[in-house]
N, C-alpha and C positions, 0 to 999 in steps of 0.2 A: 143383688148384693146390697146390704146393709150398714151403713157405715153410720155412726155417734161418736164424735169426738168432741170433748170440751173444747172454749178459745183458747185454752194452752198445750194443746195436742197432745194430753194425758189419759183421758180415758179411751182405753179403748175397749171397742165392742163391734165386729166384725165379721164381715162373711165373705172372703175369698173366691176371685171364679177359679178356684181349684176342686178337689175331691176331698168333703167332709166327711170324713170317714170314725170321728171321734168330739165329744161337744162335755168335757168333763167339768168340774165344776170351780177348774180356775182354769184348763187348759183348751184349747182348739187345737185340734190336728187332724190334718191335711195329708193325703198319699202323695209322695213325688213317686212315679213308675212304682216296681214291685216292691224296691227294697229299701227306699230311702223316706221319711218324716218328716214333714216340715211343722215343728210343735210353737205355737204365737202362745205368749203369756197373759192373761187377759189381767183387767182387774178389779174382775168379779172377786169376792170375799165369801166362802160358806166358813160356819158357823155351827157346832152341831151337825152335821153333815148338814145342814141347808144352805144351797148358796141365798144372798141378801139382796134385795131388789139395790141396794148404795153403792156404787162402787168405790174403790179407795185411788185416789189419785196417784196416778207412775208405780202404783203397785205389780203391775206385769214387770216392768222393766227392771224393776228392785230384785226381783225375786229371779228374773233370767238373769241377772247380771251375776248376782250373790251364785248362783248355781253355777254358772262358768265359773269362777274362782273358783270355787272349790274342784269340778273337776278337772281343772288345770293341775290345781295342787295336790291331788290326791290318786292322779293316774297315774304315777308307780307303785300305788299300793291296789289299787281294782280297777281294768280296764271300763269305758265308759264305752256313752253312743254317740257320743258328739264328733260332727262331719267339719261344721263352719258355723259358725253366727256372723258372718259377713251376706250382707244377702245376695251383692254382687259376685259371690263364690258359689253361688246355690245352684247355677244352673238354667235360671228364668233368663227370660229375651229381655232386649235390653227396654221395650217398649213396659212392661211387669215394672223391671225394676225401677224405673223412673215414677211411675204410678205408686206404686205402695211402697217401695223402700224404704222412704220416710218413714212411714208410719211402722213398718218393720223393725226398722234399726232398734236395737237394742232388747226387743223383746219377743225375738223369733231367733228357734235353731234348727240347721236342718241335721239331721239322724241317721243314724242306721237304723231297723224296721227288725227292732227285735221282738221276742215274742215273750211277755210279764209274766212272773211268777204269779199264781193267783193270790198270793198272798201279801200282806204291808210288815214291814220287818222294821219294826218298833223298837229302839234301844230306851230303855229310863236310868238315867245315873242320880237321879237324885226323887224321894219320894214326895211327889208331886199329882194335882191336877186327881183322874180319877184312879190312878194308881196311893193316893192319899186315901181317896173314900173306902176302895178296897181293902187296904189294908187295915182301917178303924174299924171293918165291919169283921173281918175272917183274918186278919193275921198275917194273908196274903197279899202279892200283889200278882193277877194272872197264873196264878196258881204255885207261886214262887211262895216257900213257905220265908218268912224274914226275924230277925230276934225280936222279942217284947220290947217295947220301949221306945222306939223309934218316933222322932219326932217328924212333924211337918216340914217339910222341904230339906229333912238330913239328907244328905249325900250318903251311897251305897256303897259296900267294899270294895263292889265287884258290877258296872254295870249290868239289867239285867235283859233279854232278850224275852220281848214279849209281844209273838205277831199276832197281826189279824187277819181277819179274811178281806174281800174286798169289796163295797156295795157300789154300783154306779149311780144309783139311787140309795138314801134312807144312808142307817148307821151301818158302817163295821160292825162289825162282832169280833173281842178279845179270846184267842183259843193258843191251846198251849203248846210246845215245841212239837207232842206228838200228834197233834191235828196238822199242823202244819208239813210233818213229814208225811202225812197220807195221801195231802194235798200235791205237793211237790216232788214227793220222792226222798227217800229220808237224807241219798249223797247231798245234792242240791239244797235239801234244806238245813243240812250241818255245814255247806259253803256258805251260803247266805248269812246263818248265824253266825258265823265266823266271821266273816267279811264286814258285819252289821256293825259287831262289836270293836274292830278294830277299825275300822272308820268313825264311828263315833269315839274312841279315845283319842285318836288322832287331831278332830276336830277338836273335842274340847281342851287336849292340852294348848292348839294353836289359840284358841278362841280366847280364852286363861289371860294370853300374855295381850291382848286389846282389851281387856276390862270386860268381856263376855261371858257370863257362865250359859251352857247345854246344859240344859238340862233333861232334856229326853229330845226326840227325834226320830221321823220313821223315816226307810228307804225304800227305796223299789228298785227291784234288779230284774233282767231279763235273757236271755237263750239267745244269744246271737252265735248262729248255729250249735253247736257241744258247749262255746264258751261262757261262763255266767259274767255278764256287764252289769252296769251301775247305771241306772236312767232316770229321767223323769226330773225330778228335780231333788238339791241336795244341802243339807243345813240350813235351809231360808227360816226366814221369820213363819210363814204358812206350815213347814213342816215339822217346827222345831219350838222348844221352850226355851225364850235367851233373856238371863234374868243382868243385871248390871253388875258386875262381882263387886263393886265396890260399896253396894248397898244390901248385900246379902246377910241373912240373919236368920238363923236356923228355928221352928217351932210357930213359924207365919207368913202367909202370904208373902210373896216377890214380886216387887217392881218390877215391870214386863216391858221387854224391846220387840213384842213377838202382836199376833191378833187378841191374847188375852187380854189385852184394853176393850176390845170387841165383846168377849166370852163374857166381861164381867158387868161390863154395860146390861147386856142381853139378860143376866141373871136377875138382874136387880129390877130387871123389866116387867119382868113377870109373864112374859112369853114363856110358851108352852114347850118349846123345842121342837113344832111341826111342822110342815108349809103352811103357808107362806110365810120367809121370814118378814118381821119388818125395817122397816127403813129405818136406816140412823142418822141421830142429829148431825149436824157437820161439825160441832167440833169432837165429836167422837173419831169420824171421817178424818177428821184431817189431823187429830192425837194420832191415828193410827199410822198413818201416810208419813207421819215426822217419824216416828218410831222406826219407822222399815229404811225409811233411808239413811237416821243415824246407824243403825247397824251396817248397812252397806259400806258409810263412812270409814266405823269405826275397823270393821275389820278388813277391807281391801286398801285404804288410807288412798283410794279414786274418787275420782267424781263421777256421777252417775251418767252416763251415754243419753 
């Protein structure tokens, strides 16, 4: 096993004597027996789908913490996978929990052992990011026809449902309702779009009233048996575009609570968008690391575990 942690027990980077069964590019996951997850939050950073040799500081923890709240708050509306994020509830001997709990607490949960849709269920309510370039080139956004005129970062009637496929390497690829019904099945995939879509209004009306705008956001659901759940992780800064509502300003770029401090660094870099990514300055690092936590702040009004 492999252990890197800073002197303020912030990064982590980790290899478990359990079963690695899963190494994605912010997540580690571990098999408990046949049916249950044990998912650690790392705080790795990709970028363009690459993850960055930098990591961001309590990044893991921001982002499993921010993802409990919401499925706290949001399972009476879509059942989730979540078992415990107490590590003392997981199941390990007490000799385990003494050794890594520490380092556990706050950025590990243990699961139900559902089975992913192949596909990422992408909500955009406002025209942004490369749903912008799209639409300046074809009119579209994912093949969503939208009126002439439309400015940068306007907000949409109607958010729109726009999944992808899913790479464990390299990029997504953006495909449209009926690729994704071929993929999934069309029932499942008109639950999931449903489900995508009303979860993401629900967020951003919550988010609205803390000074948050969502601005787009993808989800991931899963087959726990016949049922479709909610997994993985949900409204974070990683997954989501959270601009300040109170500096919002339609027809221009938005001040970002999200990795786009990251995106726009990178841009400006003149990096390719391939591997290897490169390393970022630290105060980019550590812009980004204050970002994830004011939002943790601003919307759960906790302090961070």
């Amino acid at each position: 096993m492999n252990i890197m942690i800073n002197s303020k027990n912030t990064v982590w980077e980790t290899r478990l004597p359990l079963e690695l069964i899963g190494r994605g590019k912010v997540r580690d996951i571990y098999a408990i027996g046949k049916d249950k997850l044990l998912i650690v939050t790392t705080d790795r950073l990709s970028a363009f789908d690459v993850v960055l040799p930098t990591a961001i500081p309590s990044k893991g923890k921001v982002l499993n913490q921010i993802s409990l709240f919401w499925f706290e708050k949001l399972k009476k509306v879509v059942p989730n996978h979540i078992i415990t994020a107490d590590v003392r509830k997981m199941g390990f001997d007490k000799d385990f929990v003494k050794k890594y709990g520490p380092q556990l607490k706050g950025r590990s949960i243990l699961v139900h052992r559902a089975k992913p849709l192949a596909i990422e269920c992408v909500v955009r309510g406002f025209l942004a990011g490369s749903g912008w370039k799209d639409y300046q080139r074809t009119g579209k956004v994912c093949g969503h026809v939208l009126p002439a005129g439309l400015r940068q970062c306007e907000e949409f009637a109607q958010p729109l449902f726009t999944p992808s496929t899913k790479a464990s390497e390299g990029h997504d690829m953006n495909i449209d309702f009926e690729a994704a019904a071929k993929i999934t099945g069309r029932a499942i995939a008109q639950k999931a779009r449903d489900l995508s879509i009303k979860i993401y209004k629900e967020g951003v009306r919550f988010a609205k009233t803390k000074g948050i705008i969502i601005a787009d956001t993808k989800f991931e659901f899963g087959l726990l048996g016949n049922k479709l759940i909610l997994i993985d992780e949900v409204l974070t800064p990683d997954s989501s575009r959270f601009w300040p509502k109170a500096q919002y300003k339609v027809g221009q770029d938005q001040p970002s609570y999200d990795k786009q401090i990251v995106r726009n660094h990178l841009l400006k870099s003149g990096w390719k968008q391939t591997p290897p990514g490169p390393k970022l300055p630290k105060e980019i690092a550590d812009k980004t690391a204050g970002a994830y936590k004011d939002v943790f702040k601003r919307l759960t009004g906790k302090k961070l575990v």
